[in-house]
C-alpha positions in Angstrom: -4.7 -5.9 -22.4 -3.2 -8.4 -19.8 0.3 -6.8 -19.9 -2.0 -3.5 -19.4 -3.6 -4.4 -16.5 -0.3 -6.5 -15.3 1.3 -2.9 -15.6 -1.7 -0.8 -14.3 -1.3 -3.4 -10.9 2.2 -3.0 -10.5 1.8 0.6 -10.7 -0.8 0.6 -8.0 0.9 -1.3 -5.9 3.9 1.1 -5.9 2.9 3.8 -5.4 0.6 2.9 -2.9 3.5 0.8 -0.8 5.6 3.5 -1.0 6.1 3.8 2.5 6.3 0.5 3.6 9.7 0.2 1.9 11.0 2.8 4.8 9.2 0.5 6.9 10.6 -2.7 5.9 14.1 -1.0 5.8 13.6 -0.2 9.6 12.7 -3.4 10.7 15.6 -5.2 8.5 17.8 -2.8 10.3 16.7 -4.3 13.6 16.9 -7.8 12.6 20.2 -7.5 11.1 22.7 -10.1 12.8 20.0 -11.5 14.6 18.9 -15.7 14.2 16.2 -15.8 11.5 15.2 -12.0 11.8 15.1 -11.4 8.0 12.8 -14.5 8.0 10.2 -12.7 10.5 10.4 -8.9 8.5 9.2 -11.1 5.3 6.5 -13.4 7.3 5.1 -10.9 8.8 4.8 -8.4 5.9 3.0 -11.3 3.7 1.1 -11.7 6.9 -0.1 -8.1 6.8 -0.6 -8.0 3.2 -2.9 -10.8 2.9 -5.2 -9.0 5.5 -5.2 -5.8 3.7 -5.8 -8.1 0.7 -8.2 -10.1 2.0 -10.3 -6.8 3.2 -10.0 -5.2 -0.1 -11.4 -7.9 -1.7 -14.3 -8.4 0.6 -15.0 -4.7 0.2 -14.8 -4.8 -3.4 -17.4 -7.8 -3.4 -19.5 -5.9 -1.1 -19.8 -3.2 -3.7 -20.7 -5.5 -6.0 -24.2 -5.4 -4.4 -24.0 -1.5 -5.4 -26.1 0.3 -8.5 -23.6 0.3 -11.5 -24.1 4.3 -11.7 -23.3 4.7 -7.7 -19.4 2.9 -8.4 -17.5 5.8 -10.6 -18.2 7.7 -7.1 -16.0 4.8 -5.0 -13.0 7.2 -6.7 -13.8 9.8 -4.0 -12.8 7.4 -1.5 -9.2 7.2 -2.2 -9.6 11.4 -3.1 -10.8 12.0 0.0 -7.4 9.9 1.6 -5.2 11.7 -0.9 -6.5 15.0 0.4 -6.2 13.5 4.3 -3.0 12.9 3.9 -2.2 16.1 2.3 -3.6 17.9 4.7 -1.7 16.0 7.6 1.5 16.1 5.7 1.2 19.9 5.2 0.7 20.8 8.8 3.3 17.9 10.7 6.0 18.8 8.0 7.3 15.1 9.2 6.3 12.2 7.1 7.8 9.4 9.4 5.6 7.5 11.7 7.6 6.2 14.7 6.5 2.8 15.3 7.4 0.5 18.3 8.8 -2.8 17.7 10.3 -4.8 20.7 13.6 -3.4 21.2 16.8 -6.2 21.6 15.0 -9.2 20.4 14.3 -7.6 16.9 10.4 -7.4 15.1 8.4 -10.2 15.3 5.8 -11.5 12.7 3.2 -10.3 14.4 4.7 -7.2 15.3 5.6 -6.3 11.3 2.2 -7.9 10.4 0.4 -5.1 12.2 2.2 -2.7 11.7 2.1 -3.3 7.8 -1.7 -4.1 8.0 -2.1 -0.4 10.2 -0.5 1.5 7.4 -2.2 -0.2 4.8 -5.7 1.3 6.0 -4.9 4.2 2.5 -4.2 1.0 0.5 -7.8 -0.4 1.3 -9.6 2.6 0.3 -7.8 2.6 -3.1 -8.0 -0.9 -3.4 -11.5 -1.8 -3.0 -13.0 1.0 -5.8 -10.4 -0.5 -8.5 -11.1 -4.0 -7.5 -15.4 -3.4 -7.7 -14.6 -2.7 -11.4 -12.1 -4.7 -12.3 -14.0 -8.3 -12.8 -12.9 -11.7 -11.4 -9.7 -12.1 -14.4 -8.5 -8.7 -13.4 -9.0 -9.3 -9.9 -7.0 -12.5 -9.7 -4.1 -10.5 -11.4 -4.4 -8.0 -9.2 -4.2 -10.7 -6.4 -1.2 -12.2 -8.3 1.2 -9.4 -9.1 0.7 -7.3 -5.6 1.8 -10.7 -3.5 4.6 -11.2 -5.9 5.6 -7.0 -5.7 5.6 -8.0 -1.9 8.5 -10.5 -2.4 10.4 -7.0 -4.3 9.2 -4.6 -1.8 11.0 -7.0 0.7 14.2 -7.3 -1.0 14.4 -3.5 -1.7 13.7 -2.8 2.0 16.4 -5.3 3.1 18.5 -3.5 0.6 18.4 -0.1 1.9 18.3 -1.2 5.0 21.7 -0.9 4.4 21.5 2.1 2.7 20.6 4.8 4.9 21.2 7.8 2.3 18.5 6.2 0.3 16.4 5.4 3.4 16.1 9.2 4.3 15.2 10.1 1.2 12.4 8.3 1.1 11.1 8.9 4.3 11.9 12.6 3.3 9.3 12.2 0.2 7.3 10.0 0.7 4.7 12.3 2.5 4.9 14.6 -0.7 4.2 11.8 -3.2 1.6 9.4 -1.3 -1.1 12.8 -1.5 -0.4 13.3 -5.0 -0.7 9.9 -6.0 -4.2 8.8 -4.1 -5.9 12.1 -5.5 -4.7 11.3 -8.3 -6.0 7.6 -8.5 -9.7 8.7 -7.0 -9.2 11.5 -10.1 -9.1 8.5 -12.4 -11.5 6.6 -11.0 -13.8 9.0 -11.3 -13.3 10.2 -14.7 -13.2 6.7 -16.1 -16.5 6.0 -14.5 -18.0 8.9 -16.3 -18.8 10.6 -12.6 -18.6 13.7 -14.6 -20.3 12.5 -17.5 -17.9 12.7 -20.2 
């Protein structure tokens, strides 16, 4: 059941980073050649994943304080985002957010922090409804495995950052697959909470 869950967070975390690795790749593209640059990218993305973290987690204690029947329904949270962000990619047609990072002197941590804590607003509302139920154990793992993916997600994106083939591809797709994956993920949600009662 451990390596279940270990899987089931590294899963999560995945597909609901997905973008940030076009992210990253950006901002390792700017501080390529530049004094300690790669040093800031990975600062400030732990930076701006312990706040998304740390918000996830206080929302997922604050629905603690919720009726046990009223917590299947947290699923239409991340549903509702799925379909969002469906809806948004379907009528832009352009799944790449242009975001401004000071130009010549590379990001910054806090720059990359924000930026990474901005886009993790979808990550929240999927992580709080899977944390509510998950218990303390499952939540420490949780914890454990998404700062470790962080470390991955930063090598990858330093890694396509100088790949730019790769780096198209997945700012190409990854409007398509975010959607399907967070309607998805409320779809679960739901269903294992017996919201439907079955």
């Amino acid at each position: 059941m451990e390596l279940g869950l270990i899987g089931q967070a590294a899963g999560m975390f995945a597909v609901t980073n997905v973008d940030d690795i076009v992210l990253l790749a950006l901002f390792f593209g700017q501080a390529a050649g530049q004094r300690g640059g790669a040093v800031r990218v990975v600062a400030g993305q732990y930076l701006g994943f312990a706040g998304i973290l740390a918000a996830s987690i206080v929302g997922a204690l604050g629905a603690g304080l919720l009726p046990d029947a009223v917590i299947p329904y947290l699923g239409l949270l991340p549903l509702l985002l799925g379909l969002r962000a469906a809806w948004q990619a379907w009528r832009s047609r352009q799944g790449v957010d242009q975001e401004t990072v000071t130009a010549g002197t590379g990001p910054t941590v806090p720059a990359v922090a924000a930026v990474t804590f901005a886009n993790g607003g979808d990550n929240i509302g999927v992580y709080v409804p899977v944390f509510a139920t998950a218990g303390t154990g499952g939540l420490v793992v949780f914890a454990v495995v998404f700062l470790v993916l962080v470390a991955v997600w930063c090598a990858a994106g330093r890694f396509f950052a100088t790949r730019p083939i790769i780096a198209r591809g997945l700012s190409r797709w990854g409007h398509v697959v975010l959607p399907v994956v967070l309607i998805g993920i409320g779809l679960v949600i739901l269903v294992e909470g017996g919201a439907f009662g079955f």
